[in-house]
C-alpha positions as CSV (number, residue, x, y, z in Angstrom):
1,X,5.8,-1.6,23.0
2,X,6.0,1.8,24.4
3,X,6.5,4.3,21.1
4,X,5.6,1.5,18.7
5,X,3.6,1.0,15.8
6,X,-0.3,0.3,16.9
7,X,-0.2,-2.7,14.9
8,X,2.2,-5.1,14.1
9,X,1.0,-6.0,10.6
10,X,-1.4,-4.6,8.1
11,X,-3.6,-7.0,5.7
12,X,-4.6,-5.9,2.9
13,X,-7.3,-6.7,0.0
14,X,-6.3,-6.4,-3.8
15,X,-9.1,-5.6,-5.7
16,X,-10.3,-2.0,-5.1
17,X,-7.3,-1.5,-2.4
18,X,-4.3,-1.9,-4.6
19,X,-5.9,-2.3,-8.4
20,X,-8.4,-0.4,-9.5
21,X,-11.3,-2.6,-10.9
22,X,-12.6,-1.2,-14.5
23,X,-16.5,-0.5,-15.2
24,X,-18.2,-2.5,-17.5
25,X,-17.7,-0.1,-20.5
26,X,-13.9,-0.9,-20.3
27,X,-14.5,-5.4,-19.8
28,X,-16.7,-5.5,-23.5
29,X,-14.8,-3.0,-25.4
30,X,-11.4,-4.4,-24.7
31,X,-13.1,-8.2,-25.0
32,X,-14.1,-7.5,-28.4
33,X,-11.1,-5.3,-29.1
34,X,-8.9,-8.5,-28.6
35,X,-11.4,-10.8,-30.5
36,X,-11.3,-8.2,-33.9
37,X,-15.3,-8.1,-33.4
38,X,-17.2,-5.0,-33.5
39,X,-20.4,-3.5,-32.5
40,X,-22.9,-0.9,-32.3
41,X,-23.1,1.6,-29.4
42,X,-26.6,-0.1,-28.8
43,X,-25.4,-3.0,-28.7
44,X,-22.2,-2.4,-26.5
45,X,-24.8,-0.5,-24.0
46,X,-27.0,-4.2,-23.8
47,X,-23.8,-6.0,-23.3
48,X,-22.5,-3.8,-20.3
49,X,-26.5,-3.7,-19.2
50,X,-26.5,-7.3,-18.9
51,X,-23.1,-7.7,-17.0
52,X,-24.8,-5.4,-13.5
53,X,-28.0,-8.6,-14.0
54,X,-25.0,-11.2,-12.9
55,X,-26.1,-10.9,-9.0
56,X,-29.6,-11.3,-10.0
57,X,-29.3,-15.1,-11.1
58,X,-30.7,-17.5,-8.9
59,X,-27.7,-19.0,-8.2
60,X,-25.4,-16.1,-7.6
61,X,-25.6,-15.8,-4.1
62,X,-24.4,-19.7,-3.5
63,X,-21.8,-19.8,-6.8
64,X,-20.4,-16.5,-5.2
65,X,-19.2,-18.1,-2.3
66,X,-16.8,-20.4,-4.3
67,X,-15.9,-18.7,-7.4
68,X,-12.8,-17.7,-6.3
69,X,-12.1,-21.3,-4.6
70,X,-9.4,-22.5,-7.5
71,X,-9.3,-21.9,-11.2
72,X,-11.7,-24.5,-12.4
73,X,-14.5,-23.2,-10.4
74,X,-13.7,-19.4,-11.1
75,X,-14.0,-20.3,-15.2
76,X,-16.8,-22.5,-14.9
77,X,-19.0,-20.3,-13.1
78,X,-18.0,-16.8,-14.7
79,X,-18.3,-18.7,-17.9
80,X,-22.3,-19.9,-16.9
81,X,-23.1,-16.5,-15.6
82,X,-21.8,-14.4,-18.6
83,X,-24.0,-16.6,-20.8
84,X,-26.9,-16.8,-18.4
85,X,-27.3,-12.8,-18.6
86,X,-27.3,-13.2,-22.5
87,X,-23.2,-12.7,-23.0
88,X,-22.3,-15.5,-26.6
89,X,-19.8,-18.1,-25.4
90,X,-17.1,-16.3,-27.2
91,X,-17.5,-13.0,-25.7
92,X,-17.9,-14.8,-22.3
93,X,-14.7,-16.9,-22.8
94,X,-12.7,-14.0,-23.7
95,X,-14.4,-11.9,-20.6
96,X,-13.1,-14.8,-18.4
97,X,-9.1,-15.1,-19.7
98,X,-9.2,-11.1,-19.8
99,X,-10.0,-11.0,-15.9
100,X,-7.1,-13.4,-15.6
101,X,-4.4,-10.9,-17.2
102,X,-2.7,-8.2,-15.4
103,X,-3.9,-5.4,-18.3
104,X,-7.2,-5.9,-16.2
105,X,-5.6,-5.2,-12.4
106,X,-4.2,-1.6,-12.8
107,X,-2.2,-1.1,-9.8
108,X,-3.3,2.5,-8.0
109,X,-0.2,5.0,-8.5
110,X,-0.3,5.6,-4.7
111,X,-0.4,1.9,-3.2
112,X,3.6,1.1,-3.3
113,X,4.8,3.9,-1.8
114,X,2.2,3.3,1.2
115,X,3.4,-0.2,1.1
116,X,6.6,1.1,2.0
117,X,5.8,3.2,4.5
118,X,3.7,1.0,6.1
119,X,7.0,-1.3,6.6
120,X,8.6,1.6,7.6
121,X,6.7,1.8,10.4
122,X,7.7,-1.4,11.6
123,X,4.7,-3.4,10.0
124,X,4.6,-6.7,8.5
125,X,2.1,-6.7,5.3
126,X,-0.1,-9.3,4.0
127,X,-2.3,-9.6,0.7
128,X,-6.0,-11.3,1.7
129,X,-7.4,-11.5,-1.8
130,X,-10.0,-14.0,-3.2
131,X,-8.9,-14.4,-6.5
132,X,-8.0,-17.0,-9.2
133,X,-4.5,-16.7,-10.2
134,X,-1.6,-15.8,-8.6
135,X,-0.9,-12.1,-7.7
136,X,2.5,-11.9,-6.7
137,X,4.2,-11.1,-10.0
138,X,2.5,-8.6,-11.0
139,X,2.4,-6.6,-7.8
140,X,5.9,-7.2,-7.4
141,X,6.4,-5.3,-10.7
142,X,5.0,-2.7,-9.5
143,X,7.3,-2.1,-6.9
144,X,4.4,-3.5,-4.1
145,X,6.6,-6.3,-2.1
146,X,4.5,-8.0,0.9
147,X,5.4,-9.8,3.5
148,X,3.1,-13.0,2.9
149,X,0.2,-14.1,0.5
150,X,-3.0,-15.5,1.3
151,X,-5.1,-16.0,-2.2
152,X,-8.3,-17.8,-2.0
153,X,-7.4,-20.0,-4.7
154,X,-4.3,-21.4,-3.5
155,X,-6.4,-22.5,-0.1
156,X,-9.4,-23.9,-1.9
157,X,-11.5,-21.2,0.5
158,X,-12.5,-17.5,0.4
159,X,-13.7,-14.6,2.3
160,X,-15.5,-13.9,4.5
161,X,-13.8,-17.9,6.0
162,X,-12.2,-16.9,8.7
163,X,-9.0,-19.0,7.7
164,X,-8.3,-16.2,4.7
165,X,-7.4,-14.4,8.0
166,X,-6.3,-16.2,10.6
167,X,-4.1,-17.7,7.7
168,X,-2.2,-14.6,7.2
169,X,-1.8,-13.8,10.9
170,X,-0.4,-17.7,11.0
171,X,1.8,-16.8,8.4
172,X,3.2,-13.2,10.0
173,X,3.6,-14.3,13.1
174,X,0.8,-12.1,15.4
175,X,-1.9,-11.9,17.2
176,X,-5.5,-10.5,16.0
177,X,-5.2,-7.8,17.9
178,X,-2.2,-6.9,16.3
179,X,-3.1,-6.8,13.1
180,X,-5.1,-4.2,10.6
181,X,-7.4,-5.3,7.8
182,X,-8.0,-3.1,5.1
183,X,-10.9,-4.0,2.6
184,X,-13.5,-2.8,0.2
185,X,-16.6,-4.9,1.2
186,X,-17.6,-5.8,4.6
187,X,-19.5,-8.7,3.5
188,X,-16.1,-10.7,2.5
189,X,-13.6,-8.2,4.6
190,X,-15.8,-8.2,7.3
191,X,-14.9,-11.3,8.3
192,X,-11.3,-10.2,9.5
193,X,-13.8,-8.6,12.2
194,X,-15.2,-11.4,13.3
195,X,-11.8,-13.0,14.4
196,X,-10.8,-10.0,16.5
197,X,-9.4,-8.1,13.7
198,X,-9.8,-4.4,13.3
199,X,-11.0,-3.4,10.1
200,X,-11.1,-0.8,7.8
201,X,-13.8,-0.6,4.9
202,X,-12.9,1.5,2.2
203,X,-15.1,2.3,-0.7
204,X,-13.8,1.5,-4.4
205,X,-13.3,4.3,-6.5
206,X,-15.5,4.6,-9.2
207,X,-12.7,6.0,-11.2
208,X,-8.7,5.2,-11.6
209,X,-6.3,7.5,-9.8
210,X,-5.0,8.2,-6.5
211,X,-6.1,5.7,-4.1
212,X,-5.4,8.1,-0.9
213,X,-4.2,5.0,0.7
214,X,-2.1,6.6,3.3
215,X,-5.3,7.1,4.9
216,X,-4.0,3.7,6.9
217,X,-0.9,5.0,7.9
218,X,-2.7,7.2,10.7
219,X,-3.9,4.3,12.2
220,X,-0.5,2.9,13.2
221,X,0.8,5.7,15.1
């Protein structure tokens, strides 16, 4: 439509779009803040060492295409890689229930307001997340309100499946072509691409602040 938005909906990733992901130095100091335990700085350093080995394992490449697939198999791989890279079973369990908690998603200051004026612009919004639990609550606390939810485990399939996509334009009502993806990593956003949608790779901040989101909103002009 003449004057209208160039897309109809915008789809959008969670982790490293709208929540900032912490480094390693923040997943073991909380872990063991919450199980009373303490540690030396040397220590703490081999612990957060051993967390960038994960991709190494032999198995990575295969477990990560499922991990986020439902709740069982997020645990029981997250759980076997934490211990595989030298992580103790309690550290590792309490690793895996932290990443399930919302104290572990902080929600980019930015994000709701360009939420908002992404629907302002007549757009229709979508989370495409591969994650393990369910999102909604806490990004609706935070003010972030989307039009429809696709989350990997509730479909028992993840990114880059080209149904995480195609489910969300099912869901709002449009047309690949009418639609935006926004993402952090091509090889799991990426696949919006490869069903016709554009898409827009962002890179994760290293650091939590301002997510200069509204970089989006001059694409729908």
């Amino acid at each position: 439509m003449a004057g209208g938005p160039r897309y109809r909906a915008v789809l959008l990733d969670f982790r490293g779009i709208l929540v900032h992901d912490p480094d390693g130095d923040w997943w073991i100091a909380e872990s063991l803040r919450r199980l009373g335990r303490s540690a030396s700085d040397t220590e703490r350093v081999e612990m957060v060492a051993s967390l960038d080995t994960i991709s190494s394992l032999p198995s990575y490449a295969a477990d990560e295409r499922r991990v986020d697939t439902s709740l069982a198999a997020n645990r029981e791989i997250m759980l076997r890689w934490l211990t595989s890279v030298g992580i103790d079973r309690e550290l590792a369990e309490e690793l895996w229930q932290l990443d399930c908690e919302p104290v572990a998603w902080p929600v980019f200051p930015d994000v709701a307001d360009v939420v908002r004026a992404i629907h302002a612009r007549g757009c229709a919004t979508a989370l495409v997340s591969d994650f393990h639990v369910d999102l909604r609550p806490h990004l609706a606390a935070h003010g972030i309100e989307l039009d429809a939810y696709v989350i990997s485990f509730e479909h028992g399939f993840q990114k880059p499946d080209p149904r995480m996509f195609t489910t969300a334009l099912d869901l709002l009502g449009v047309g690949p072509r009418e639609a935006l993806m926004v993402g952090d990593r091509a090889s799991h956003d990426g696949g919006a691409a490869a069903v016709g949608i554009d898409t827009l790779i962002l890179p994760a901040p290293s650091v939590f602040g301002s997510r200069d989101l509204d970089v989006v909103l001059g694409l729908l002009r």
